[in-house]
C-alpha positions in Angstrom: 23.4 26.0 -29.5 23.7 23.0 -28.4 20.7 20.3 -28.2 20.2 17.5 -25.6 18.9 14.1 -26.4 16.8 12.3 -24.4 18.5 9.2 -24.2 16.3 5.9 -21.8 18.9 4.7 -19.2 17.3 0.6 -18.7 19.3 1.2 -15.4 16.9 3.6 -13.8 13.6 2.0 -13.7 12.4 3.7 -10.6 10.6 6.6 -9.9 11.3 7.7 -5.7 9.2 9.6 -4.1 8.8 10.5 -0.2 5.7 10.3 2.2 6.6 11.7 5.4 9.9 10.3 6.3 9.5 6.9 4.2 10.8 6.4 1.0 8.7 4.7 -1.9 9.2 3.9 -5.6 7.1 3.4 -9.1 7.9 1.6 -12.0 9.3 4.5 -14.6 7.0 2.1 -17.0 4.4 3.3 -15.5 5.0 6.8 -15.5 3.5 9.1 -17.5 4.7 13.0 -16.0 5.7 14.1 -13.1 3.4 17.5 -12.1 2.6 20.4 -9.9 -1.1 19.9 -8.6 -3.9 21.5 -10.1 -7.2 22.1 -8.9 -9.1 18.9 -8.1 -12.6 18.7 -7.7 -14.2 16.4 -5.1 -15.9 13.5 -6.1 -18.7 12.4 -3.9 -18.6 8.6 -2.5 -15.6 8.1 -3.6 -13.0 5.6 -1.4 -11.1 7.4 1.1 -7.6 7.6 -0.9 -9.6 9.6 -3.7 -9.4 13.0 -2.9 -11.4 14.0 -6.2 -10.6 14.1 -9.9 -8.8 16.6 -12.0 -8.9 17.4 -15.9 -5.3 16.9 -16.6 -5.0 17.0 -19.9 -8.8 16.6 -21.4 -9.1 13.5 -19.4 -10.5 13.6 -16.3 -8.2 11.2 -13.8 -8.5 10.4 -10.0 -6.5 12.1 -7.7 -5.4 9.4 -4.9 -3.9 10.8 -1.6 -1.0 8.1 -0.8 -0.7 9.6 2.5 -4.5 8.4 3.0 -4.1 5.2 1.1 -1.4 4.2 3.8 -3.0 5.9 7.1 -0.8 8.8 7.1 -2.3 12.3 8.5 -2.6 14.6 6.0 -0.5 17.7 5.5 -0.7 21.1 3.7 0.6 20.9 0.0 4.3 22.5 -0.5 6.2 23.1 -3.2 7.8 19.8 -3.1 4.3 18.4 -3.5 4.0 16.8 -6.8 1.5 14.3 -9.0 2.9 11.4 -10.5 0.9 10.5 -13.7 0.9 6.9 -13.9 -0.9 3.8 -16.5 -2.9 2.1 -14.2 -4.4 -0.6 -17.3 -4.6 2.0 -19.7 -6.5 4.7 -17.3 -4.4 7.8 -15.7 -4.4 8.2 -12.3 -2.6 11.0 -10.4 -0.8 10.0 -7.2 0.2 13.3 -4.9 3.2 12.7 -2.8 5.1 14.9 -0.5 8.2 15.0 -3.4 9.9 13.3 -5.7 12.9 12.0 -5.1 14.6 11.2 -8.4 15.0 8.6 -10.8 17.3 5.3 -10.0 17.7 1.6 -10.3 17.6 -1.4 -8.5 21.4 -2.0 -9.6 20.2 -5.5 -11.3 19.1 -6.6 -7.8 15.8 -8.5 -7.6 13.3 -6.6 -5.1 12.7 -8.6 -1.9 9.4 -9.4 -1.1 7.3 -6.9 1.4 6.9 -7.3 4.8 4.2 -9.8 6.0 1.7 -7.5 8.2 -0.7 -10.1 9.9 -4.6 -9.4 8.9 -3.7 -6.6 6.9 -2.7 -6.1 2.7 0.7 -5.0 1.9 -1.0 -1.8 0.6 -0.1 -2.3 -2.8 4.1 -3.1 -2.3 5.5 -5.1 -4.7 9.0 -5.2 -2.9 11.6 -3.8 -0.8 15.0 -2.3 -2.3 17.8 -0.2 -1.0 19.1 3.3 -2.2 21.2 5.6 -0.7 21.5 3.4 2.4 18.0 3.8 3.0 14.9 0.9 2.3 12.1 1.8 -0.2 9.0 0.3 -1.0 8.4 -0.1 -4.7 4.5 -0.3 -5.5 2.9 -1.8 -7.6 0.0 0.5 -9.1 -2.1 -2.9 -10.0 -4.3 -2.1 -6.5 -5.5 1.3 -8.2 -7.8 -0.7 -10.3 -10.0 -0.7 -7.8 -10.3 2.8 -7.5 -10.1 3.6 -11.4 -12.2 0.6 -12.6 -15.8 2.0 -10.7 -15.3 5.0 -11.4 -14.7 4.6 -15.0 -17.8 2.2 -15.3 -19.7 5.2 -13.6 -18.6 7.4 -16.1 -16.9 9.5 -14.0 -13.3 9.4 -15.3 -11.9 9.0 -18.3 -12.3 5.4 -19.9 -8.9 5.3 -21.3 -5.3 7.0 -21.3 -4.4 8.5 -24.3 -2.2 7.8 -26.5 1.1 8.7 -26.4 2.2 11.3 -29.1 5.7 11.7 -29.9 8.8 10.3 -27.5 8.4 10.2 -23.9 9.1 13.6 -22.2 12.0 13.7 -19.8 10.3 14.3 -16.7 13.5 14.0 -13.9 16.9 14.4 -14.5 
């Protein structure tokens, strides 16, 4: 039999993911897992983006709707749909996209900055790189403390992500 290792390529420090037809990024260092959607229950007064939370995990984490966050209409869940489990200062947070696209690397290429969008934020982008001849927006999941933050301090998610136990799992290939 033979046995993989698990073995961190520093080249790949992306995590893609689609929303409709545009193509957006992580930080892998912010990654936890990469999931199928459980059941999420809704949280009342909650911002727009937060569809509800979930216990994933015995922690109860938001559940943000990118396609909300950024003005998208929503769609019925597929089985492409997937969370993304991500550290947003030490709380989880699970973002559902339309699919995950893979792991990959900025090829040692600094991220341009976002587009300027008059009277508007830049929706959480940290930058703009290229892969596969196509522009993604990598994010930068800082603007989640607004959503985790409240809800923690109303006790209605976890206060902290666990701690890790054992190596990371290999969640893409």
């Amino acid at each position: 039999m033979t046995r993989f290792r698990y073995r961190h390529d520093p080249s790949k420090n992306l995590v893609g993911f689609s929303l409709s037809d545009v193509q957006y990024a992580v930080p892998i260092a912010r990654v936890k897992e990469i999931a199928n959607p459980i059941l999420v229950v809704a949280l009342p007064h909650a911002p727009p983006a937060v569809v509800g939370v979930s216990d994933y995990r015995d922690d109860v984490v938001p559940v943000v709707d990118l396609r909300a966050r950024f003005g998208l209409p929503s769609v019925e869940a597929t089985r492409k749909t997937k969370w993304i489990i991500v550290d947003v200062s030490g709380r989880l947070a699970a973002l559902v996209v339309d699919a995950v696209t893979g792991v990959f690397g900025t090829g040692g290429v600094d991220l341009r900055p976002p587009p300027s969008v008059a009277g508007e934020d830049k929706r959480g982008i940290a930058g703009v790189t290229n892969h596969n001849g196509a522009l993604v927006f990598v994010l930068d999941t800082s603007w989640m403390r607004d959503v985790t933050d409240p809800l923690a301090a109303a006790g209605r998610i976890s206060q902290s992500a666990p701690e890790p136990i054992g190596p990371p799992r290999r969640a893409l290939t």
